[in-house]
N, C-alpha and C positions, 0 to 999 in steps of 0.2 A: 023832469025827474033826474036825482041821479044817483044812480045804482054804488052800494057801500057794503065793505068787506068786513063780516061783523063775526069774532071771534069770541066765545064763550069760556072759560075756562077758570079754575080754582086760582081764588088770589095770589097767593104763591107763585103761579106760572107768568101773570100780568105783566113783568119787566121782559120776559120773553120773549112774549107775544109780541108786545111793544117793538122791540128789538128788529123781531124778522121782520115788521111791517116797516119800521126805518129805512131796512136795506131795500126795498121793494121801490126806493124815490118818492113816498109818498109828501104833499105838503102839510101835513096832519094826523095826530091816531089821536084819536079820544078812548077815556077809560074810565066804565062806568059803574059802580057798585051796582049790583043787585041779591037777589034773596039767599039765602045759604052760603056766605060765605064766598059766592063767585062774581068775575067781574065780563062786564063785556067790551073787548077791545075793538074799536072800527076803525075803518077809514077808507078812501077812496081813490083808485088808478083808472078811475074815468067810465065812461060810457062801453068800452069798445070789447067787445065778447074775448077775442084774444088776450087783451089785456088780463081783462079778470081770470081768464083758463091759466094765466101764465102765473097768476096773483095766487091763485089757489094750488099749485102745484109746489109752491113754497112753503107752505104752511104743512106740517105736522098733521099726518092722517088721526092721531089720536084725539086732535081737538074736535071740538063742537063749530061749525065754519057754518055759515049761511049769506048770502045774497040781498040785500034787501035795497025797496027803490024808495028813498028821500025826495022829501019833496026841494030840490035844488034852491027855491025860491027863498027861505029860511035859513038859508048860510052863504047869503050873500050879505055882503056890504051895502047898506044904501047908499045913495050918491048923497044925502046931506050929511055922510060921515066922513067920506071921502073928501081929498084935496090933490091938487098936483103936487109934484114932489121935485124941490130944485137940487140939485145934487151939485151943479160946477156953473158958475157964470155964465146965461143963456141959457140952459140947458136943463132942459126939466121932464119928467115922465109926467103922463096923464092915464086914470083909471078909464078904462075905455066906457064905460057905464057913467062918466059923465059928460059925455058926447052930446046922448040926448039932451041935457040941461041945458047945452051951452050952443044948442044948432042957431046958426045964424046966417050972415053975408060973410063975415070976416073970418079968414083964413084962424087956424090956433096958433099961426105963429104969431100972428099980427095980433090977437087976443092976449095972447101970454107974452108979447115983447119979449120971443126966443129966438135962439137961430137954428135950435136943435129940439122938436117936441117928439117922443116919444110914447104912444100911446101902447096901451097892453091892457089885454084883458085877459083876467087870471083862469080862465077855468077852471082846472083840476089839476093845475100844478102849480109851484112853489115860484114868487116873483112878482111881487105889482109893482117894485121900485120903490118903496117906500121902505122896507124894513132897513135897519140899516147894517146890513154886510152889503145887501145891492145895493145901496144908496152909494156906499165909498167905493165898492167896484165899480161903478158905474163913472165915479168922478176919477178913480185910478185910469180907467181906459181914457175917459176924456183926454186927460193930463199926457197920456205916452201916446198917444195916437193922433189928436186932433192938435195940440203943443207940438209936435214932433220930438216929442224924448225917445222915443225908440220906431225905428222904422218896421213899417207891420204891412206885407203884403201876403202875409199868412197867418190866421187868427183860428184857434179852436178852442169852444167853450165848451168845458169840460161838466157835467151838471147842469144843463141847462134853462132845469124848467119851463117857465114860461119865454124865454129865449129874448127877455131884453138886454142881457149884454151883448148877445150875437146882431141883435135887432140893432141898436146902437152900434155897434161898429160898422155895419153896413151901413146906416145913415153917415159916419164919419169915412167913409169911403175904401172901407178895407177890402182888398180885390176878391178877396177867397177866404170863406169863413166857413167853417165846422161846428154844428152845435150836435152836443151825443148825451143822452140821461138813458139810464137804466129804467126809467118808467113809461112808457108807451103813452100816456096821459101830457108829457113832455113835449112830446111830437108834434102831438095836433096842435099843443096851445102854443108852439115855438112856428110851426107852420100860420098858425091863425093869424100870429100877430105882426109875420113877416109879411102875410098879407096888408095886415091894416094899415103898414107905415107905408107900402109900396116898396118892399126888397123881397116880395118872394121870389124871385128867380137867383137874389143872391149869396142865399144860404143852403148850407147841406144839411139835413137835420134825419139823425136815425139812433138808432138806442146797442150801437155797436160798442162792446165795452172798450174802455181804454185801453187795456190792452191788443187788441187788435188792430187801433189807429198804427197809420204809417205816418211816414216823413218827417220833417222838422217846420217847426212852429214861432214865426216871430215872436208874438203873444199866446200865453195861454194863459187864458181864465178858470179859477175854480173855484166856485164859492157856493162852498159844502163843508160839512164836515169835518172835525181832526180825524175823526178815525179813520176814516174813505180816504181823505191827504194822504197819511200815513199809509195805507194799503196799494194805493197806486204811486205814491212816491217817485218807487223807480222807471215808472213808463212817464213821470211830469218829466225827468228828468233825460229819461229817454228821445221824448218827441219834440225838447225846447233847444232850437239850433241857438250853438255859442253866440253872447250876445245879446242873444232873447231875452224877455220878459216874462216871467210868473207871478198871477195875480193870485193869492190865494186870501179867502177870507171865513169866515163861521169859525172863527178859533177864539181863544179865552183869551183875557190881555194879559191875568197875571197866570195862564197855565198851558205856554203853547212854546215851550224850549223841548217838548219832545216831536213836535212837528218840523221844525226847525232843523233836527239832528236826522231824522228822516229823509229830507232835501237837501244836505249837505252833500256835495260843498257849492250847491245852490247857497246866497249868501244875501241877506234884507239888507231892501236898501231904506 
């Protein structure tokens, strides 16, 4: 099962609702018409009781808020929709739910002719590798890290989700990596699947906001938002030692010169 944050309120309020639930890091709100004129807004920051205590203290005492458990099984993906996903030469992500399909003798690299597979499995947070802002982040870090166009022996991933960019870079051998999301749901599925690939001992993963990260950063990833870009701005720019690399991506191609002016006199290469 898994437990989802279902908010009631007059149609009117629904871009609202919508809104706080954005900020909350979730990878989804649905929004549902029902009878008089009101709608129902959900969605999901995971299993874990804190989470949802933290979820609900967000949200507007005056709305109508309830808890409800889904059956998990009906919003997932089947494996015969699913495919791997090549992002850079070798180098490909795999949904971890086709494991089972594919169990055999042969290793996945030797399977997929990679030199780099990356497996993930999404739970309750945003990131299978396939959509494409991870797809080009994923082939950006390739390109600066694995190429050596920027030397990166400190890497933090700013939004994490399901934590395959931190996941990948620890496969591409980056000594010290940071992964941090404001949604608690983030954690476990960036924990999960550090497990899965075998780097859980070499990521840090906690949901400390950006602004309270220290130090300077070869690489940093962030691929979320314009408006979250825009709000944290000055700590990208804070934590990216001269030289460094910022990867940012979820922005519009023909409406992202005010993200741009934000990051300045950060300058796209």
């Amino acid at each position: 099962m898994e437990r989802t944050v279902v908010v009631t309120v007059d149609a009117p309020l629904a871009d609202l609702v919508t809104d706080r639930l954005w900020q909350l890091g979730v990878r989804a709100v649905s929004e549902v018409g029902i009878a008089d004129g009101r709608v129902e807004v959900s969605t999901s920051v995971g299993n874990d009781d804190d989470a949802i205590a933290r979820a609900l203290s967000a949200l507007d005492p005056a709305w109508s808020v309830e808890v409800r458990d889904l059956d998990a099984s009906i919003v997932q993906v089947a494996p015969e929709f699913l495919a791997p996903t090549w992002y850079a030469p070798g180098k490909v992500c795999v949904p971890a739910s086709l494991l089972g399909v594919w169990q055999g003798s042969e290793p996945l690299h030797t399977l997929l002719d990679a030199d780099v597979v990356t497996v993930i499995d999404q739970g309750s947070a945003f990131g299978l590798g396939d959509h494409p802002t991870t797809r080009t982040s994923m082939a950006l870090l390739a390109r600066l890290v694995d190429d050596g166009e920027q030397t990166c022996e400190r890497l933090l991933d700013v939004g994490c989700g399901t934590g395959v960019l931190a996941v990948l870079a620890a496969q591409l051998g980056v000594p010290t990596i940071r992964a941090i999301d404001i949604a608690d749901a983030a954690v476990s599925s960036t924990l999960r699947n550090a497990e899965l690939n075998d780097v859980i001992d070499r990521i840090d993963v906690d949901t400390t906001p950006v602004a309270d990260v220290e130090g300077h950063w070869d690489v940093i990833m962030a691929n979320i938002l314009a408006p979250a870009l825009i709000d944290m701005a000055g700590d990208l720019r804070r934590l990216l030692r001269p030289g460094g690399s910022l990867v940012i991506s979820g922005i519009l191609a023909d409406r992202h010169d005010h993200v741009l002016e934000a990051l300045a006199p950060l300058a796209p290469v």
